[in-house]
C-alpha positions in Angstrom: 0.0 0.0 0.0 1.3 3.4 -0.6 0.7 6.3 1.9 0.6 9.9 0.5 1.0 12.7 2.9 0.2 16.2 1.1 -2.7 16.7 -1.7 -1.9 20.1 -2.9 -0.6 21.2 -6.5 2.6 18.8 -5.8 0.8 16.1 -3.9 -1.7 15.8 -6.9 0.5 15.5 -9.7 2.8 12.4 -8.1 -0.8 10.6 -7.1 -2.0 11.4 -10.7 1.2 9.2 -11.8 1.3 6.9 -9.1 -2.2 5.8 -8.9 -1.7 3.0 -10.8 0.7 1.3 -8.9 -0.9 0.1 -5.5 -3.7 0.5 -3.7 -3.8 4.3 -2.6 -4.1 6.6 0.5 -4.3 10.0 0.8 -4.1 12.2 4.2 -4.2 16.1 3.9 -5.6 18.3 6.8 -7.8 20.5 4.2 -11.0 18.8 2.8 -11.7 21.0 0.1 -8.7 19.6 -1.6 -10.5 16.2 -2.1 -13.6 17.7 -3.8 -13.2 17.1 -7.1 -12.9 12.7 -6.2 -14.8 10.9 -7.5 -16.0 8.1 -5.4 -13.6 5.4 -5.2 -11.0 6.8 -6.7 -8.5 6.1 -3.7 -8.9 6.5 0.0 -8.1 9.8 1.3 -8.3 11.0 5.3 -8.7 14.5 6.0 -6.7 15.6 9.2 -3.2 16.1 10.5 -1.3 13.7 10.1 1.3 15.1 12.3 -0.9 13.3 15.1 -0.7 9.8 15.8 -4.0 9.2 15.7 -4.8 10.5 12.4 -1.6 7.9 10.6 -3.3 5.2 12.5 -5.8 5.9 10.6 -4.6 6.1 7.3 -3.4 2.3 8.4 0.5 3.6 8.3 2.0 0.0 9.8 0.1 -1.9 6.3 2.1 1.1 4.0 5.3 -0.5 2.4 5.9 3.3 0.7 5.1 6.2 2.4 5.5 9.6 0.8 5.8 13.0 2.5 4.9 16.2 0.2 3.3 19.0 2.1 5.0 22.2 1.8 5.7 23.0 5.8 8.9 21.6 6.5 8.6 21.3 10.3 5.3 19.4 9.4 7.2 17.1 7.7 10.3 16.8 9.4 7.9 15.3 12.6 5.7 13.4 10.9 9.2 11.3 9.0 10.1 11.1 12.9 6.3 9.7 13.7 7.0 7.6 10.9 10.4 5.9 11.9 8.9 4.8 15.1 5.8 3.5 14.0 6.7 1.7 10.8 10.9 1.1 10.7 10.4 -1.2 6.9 8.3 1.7 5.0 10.3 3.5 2.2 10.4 7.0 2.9 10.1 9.1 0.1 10.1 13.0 1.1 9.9 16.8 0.0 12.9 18.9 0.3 13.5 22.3 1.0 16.6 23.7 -0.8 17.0 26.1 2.2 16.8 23.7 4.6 19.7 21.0 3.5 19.7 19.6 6.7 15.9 19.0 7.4 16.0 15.7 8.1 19.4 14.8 9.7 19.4 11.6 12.0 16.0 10.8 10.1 15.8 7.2 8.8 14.4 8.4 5.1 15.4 6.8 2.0 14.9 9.9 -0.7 14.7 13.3 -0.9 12.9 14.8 -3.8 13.3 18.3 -4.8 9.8 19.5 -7.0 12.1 22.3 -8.6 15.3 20.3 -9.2 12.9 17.4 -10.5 11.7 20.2 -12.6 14.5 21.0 -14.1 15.9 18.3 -15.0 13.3 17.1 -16.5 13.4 20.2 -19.0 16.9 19.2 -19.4 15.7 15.8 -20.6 13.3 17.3 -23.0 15.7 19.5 -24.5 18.4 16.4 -24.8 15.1 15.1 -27.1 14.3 18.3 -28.9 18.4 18.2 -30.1 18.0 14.4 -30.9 14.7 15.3 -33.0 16.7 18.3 -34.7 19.4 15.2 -35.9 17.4 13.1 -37.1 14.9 15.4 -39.0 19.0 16.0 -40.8 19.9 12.8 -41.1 16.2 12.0 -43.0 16.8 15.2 -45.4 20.4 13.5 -46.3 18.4 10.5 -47.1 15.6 12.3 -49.2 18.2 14.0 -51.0 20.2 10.9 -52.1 16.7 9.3 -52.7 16.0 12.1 -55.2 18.7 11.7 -56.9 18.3 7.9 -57.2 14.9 8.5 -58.9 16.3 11.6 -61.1 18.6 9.3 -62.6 16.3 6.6 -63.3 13.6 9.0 -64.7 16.3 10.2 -67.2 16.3 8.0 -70.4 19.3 9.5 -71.6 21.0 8.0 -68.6 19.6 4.1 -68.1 23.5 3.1 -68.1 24.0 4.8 -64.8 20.8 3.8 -63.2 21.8 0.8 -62.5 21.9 1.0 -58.8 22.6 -1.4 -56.5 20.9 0.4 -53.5 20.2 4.0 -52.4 23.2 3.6 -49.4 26.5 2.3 -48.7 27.1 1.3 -45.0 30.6 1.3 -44.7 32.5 -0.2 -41.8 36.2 -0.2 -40.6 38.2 -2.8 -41.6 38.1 -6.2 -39.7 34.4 -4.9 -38.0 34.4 -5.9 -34.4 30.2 -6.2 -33.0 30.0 -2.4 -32.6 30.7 -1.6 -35.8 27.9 -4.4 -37.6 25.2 -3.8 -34.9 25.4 -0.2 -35.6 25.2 -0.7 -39.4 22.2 -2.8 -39.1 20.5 -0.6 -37.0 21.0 2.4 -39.1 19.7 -0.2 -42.3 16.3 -0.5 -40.4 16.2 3.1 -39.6 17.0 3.7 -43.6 14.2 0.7 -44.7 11.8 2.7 -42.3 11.9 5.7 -44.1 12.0 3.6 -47.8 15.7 3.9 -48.7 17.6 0.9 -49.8 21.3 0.0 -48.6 23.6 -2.9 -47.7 27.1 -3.0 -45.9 30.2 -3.6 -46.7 33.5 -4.2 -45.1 37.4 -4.7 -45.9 39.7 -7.0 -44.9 38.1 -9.8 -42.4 35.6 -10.9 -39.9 37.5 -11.7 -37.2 37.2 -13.5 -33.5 35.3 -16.3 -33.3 32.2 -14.7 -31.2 32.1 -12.3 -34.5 31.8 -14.9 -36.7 29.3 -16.4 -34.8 27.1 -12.9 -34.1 27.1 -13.0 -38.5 26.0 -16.4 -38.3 23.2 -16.4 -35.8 21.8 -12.9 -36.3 22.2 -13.8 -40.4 24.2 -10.1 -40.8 24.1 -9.8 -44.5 27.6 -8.1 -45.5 29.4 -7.4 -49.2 33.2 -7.2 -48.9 34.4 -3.9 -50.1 36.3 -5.7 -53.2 33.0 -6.6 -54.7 31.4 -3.4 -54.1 31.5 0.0 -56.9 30.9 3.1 -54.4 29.3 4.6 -57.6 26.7 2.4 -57.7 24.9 4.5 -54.8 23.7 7.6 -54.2 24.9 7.7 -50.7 27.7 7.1 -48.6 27.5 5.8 -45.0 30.2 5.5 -42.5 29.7 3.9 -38.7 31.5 3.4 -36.1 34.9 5.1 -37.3 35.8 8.6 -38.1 38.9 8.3 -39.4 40.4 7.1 -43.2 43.0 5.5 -41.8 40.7 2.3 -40.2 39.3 2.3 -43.8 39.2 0.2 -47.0 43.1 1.9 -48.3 41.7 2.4 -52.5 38.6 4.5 -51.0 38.1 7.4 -52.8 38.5 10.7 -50.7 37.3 12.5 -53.3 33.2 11.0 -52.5 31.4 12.8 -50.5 30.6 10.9 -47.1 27.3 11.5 -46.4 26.4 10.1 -42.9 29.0 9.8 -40.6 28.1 8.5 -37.1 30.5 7.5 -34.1 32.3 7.6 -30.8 35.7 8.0 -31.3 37.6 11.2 -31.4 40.4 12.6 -33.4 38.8 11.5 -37.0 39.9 12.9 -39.8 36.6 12.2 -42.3 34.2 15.4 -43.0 30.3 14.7 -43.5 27.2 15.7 -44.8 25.7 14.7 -41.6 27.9 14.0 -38.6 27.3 12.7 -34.7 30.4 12.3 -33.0 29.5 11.5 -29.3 32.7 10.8 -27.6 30.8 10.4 -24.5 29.0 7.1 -25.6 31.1 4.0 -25.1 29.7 2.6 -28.2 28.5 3.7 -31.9 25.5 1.3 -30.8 24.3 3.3 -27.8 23.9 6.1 -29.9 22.2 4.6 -32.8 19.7 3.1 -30.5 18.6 6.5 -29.1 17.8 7.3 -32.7 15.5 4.1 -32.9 14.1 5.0 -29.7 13.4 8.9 -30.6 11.5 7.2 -34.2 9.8 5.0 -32.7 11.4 1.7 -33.8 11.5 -1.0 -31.7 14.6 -3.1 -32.8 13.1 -7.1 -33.4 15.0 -10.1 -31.1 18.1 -10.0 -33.5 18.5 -6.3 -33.6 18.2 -5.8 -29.8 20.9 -8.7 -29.1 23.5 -7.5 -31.8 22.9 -3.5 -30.2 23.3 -5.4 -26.5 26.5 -7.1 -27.2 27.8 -4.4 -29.1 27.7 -2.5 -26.1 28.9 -5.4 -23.9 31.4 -5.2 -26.1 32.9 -2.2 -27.0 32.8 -1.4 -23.1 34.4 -4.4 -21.8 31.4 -5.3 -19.7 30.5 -1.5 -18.9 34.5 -1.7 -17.2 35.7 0.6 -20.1 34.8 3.9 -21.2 31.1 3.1 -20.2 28.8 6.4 -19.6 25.4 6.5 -17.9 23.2 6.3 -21.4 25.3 2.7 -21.8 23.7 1.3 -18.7 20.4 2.8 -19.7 20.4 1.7 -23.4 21.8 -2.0 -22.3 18.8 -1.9 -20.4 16.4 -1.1 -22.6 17.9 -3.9 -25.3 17.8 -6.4 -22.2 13.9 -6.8 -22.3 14.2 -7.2 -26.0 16.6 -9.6 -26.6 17.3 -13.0 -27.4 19.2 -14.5 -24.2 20.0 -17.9 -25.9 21.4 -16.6 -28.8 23.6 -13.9 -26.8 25.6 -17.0 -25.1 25.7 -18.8 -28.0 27.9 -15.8 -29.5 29.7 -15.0 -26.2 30.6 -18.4 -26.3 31.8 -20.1 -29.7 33.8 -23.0 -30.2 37.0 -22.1 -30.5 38.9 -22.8 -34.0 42.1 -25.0 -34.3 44.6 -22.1 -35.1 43.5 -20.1 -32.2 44.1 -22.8 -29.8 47.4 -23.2 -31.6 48.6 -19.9 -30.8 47.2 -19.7 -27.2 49.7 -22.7 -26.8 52.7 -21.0 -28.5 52.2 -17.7 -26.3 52.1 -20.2 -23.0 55.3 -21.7 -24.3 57.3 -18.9 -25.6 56.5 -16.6 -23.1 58.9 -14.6 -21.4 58.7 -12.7 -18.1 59.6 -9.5 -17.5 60.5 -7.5 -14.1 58.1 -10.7 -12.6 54.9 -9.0 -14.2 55.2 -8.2 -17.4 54.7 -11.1 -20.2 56.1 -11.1 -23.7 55.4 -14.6 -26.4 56.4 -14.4 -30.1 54.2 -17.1 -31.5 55.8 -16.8 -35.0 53.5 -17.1 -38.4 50.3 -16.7 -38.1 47.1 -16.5 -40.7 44.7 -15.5 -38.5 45.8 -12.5 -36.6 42.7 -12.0 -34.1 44.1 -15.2 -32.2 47.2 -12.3 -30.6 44.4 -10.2 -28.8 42.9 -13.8 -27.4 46.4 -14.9 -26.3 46.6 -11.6 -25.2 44.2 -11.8 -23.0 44.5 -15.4 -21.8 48.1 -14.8 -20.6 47.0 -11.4 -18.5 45.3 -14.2 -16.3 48.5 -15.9 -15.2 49.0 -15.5 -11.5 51.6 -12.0 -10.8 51.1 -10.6 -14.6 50.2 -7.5 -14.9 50.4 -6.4 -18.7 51.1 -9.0 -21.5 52.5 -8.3 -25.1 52.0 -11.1 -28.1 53.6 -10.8 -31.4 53.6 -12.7 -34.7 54.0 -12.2 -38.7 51.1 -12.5 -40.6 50.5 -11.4 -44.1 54.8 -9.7 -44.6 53.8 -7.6 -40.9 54.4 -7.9 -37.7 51.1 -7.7 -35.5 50.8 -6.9 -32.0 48.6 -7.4 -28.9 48.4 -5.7 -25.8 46.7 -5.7 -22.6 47.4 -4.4 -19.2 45.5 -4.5 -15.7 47.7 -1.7 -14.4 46.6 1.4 -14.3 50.0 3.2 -14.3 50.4 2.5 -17.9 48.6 3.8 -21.0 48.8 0.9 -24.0 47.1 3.1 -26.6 49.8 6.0 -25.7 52.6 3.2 -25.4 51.7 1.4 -29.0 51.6 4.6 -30.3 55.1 6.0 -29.7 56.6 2.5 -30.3 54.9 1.1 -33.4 52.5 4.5 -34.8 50.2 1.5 -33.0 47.1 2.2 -31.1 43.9 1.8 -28.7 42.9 2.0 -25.0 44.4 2.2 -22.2 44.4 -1.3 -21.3 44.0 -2.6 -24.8 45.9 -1.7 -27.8 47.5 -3.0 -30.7 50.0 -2.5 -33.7 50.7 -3.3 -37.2 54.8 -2.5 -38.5 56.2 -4.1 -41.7 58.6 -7.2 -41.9 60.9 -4.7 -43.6 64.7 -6.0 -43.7 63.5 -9.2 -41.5 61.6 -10.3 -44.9 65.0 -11.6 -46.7 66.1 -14.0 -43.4 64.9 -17.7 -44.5 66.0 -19.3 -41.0 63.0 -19.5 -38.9 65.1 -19.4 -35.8 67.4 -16.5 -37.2 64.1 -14.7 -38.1 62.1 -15.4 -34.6 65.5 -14.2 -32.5 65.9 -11.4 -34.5 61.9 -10.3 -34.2 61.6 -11.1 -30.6 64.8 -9.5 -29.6 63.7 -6.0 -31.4 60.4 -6.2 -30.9 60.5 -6.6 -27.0 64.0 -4.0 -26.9 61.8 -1.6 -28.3 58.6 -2.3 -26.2 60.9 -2.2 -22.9 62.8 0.8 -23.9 59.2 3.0 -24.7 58.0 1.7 -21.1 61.5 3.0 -19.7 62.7 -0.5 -18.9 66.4 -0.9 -20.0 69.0 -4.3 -20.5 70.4 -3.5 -16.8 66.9 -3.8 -15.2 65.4 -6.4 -17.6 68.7 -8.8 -17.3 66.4 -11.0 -14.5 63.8 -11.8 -17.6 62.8 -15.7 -17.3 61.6 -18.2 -19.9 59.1 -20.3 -18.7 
């Protein structure tokens, strides 16, 4: 049962919402208030219920909320400390008095509500959606436009050759998507189909990890690899989930016009006809979901669980970079998601080659100043298996940041991770190898260069290791005279 103390303009409004809920009590010392009930509306007690009498009344012990929203403060402050001796397990929800900060010191209340601050930021939230409403209404003008032109040129008999169109939009994503990067493309193709504009996605280089490969597989992710794609073949250009050319297909051609640009990272280098940067969001997903929110699209089973592990994702399990609109999106996707299928891609079967090279980096590892792990695990082909490795050795008992390298494809590729927060990887990667990425995870891509013409495979792995790790040690300030105690294990 809830108990409401306080019918007047501010009393009214939170019973008007709250009505619904539970069975209902009102107690407020002036009658006329209660005029305009109708008969059975709720129960409502006129008196003071500053006197014990009067909550007995209003059965206070049965209440398992009680609210207090009359607008005398010393009215309120004794009847929370009638309250806390007659009915100790009651939530205690109560009005505040900006003036008055410390009204209800030693009280045993659980909330203070202020009407104004309420107020306000509730105004705050309705201006958050009258700037999302100004995006999209952008965003669907792009897509009108390139719509327009798609019809123009199909109208046009003298130009039937260049109608052949393989879709209004190009999604394009970064090469090697991770989850953020498809989920977010698939969300902005429904939001595209919803307002009757055609597109598909495309990618360079691979679909890595085996929990990606599995999220294309069980949500059926329709992609087009950017070698079988002409860009000219659409009237629009998409980008999500990267801002920058340098984490795109290499032969783009700058010269196109990007159209829609939407993401979360900072520092990109690509200009747009329409552009959402949020740096705060800890994924491109979060964001495109508060556009399917603001349109009212509710994203089906498949949708929902790609947007939810994006998320997951991207934020290492809300542990990284994760704001308070990721908790509340995740949220949202929670209720429509497809649990069984979620696992299913958090938890693939693991192929050979990765299993391979999580036994190479056990074996050839190397430790460092007793918590630092380095393993060269030689030639690889699939290069998402360092980052696993990577990961798996930052378990080991006393290790605190683990490196992995191997050549793949004339390059040598490597992983990072750390658990300590005195060093930056991303910063680290960066001044070593032009590498780059988080804090705790980062990674780097440097050419074979003069290693390429040594045929001996144990010539070519002593002479990678041995630079490789030199330089890692050196850019963390680590140098041969303190490093001399390193141990193969």
């Amino acid at each position: 049962m809830i108990l409401a103390i306080g019918y007047g303009a501010f009393g009214r409004k939170v019973v008007n919402c709250a009505k619904k809920l539970d069975k209902l009590t009102i107690i407020d010392i002036n009658e006329d208030v209660f005029e305009s009930l109708s008969n059975g509306t709720f129960n409502h007690i006129v008196g003071d219920a500053g006197q014990l009498e009067v909550l007995q009344r209003a059965k206070i012990t049965e209440a398992d909320t009680i609210l207090i929203m009359t607008n005398n403060n010393e009215l309120n402050r004794k009847i929370a400390e009638l309250i806390q001796s007659i009915n100790d397990r009651a939530y205690v929800i109560v009005r505040g008095i900006v003036k008055y900060p410390e009204l209800y010191e030693g009280l045993n209340v659980d909330k203070v509500i202020y009407p104004l601050e309420s107020a306000a930021k509730d105004v705050v939230h309705e201006i958050q959606k009258s700037k999302l409403r100004r995006k999209l209404l952008d965003l669907r003008k792009i897509v009108e436009d390139a719509k327009t032109k798609y019809n123009n040129l199909c109208s046009d008999e003298n130009n039937l050759d260049d109608c052949c169109f393989d879709a209004h939009f190009l999604i394009m994503l970064h090469n090697n998507p991770d989850p953020d990067a498809m989920a977010s493309a698939m969300a902005l193709k429904t939001i595209l189909d919803r307002w009757g504009a055609s597109s598909k996605i495309a990618y360079a280089g691979k679909i890595g990890y085996d929990e990606n490969k599995a999220m294309v597989n069980l949500l059926g992710i329709k992609l087009k690899n950017i070698l079988e794609v002409d860009m000219n073949k659409y009237c629009g250009i998409a980008i999500v989930d990267s801002s920058s050319y340098n984490s795109l297909y290499s032969e783009i051609d700058r010269s196109r016009d990007i159209d829609i640009l939407l993401d979360h990272h900072k520092d990109g280098d690509i200009a747009a006809n329409y552009s959402d940067i949020q740096t705060e969001a800890g994924a491109t997903a979060t964001i495109l979901t508060t556009y399917l929110i603001q349109l009212g699209i509710e994203p089906d089973r498949h949708l929902a669980t790609a947007l939810y592990y994006a998320i997951v994702s991207d934020t290492n399990n809300f542990k990284r970079n994760a704001s308070k609109m990721d908790f509340e999106i995740a949220s949202y996707l929670q209720g429509l998601m497809d649990t069984k299928v979620l696992e299913m891609i958090e938890n693939p079967e693991m192929e050979t080659e990765t299993m391979d090279v999580l036994a190479k980096a056990i074996s050839n590892r190397k430790i460092i100043k007793g918590n630092i792990a380095l393993s060269y695990v030689g030639n690889i082909k699939n290069r998402d298996a360092l980052p696993r490795a990577a990961d798996f050795l930052l378990k080991m008992e006393g290790i605190y940041t683990t490196y992995i390298f191997g050549i793949s494809d004339d390059n040598i590729h490597i992983s990072a991770r750390t658990k300590d927060l005195r060093v930056d990887l991303g910063a680290l990667m960066n001044e070593a190898f032009m590498g780059g990425g988080h804090q705790a995870s980062a990674a780097a891509c440097i050419p074979l260069g003069i290693f390429e013409s040594v045929s001996d495979k144990v010539s070519l792995r002593q002479l990678v290791e041995e630079a490789i790790q030199n330089k890692i040690l050196s850019t963390m300030g680590i140098y041969e005279d303190e490093s001399s105690n390193n141990t193969s294990e």
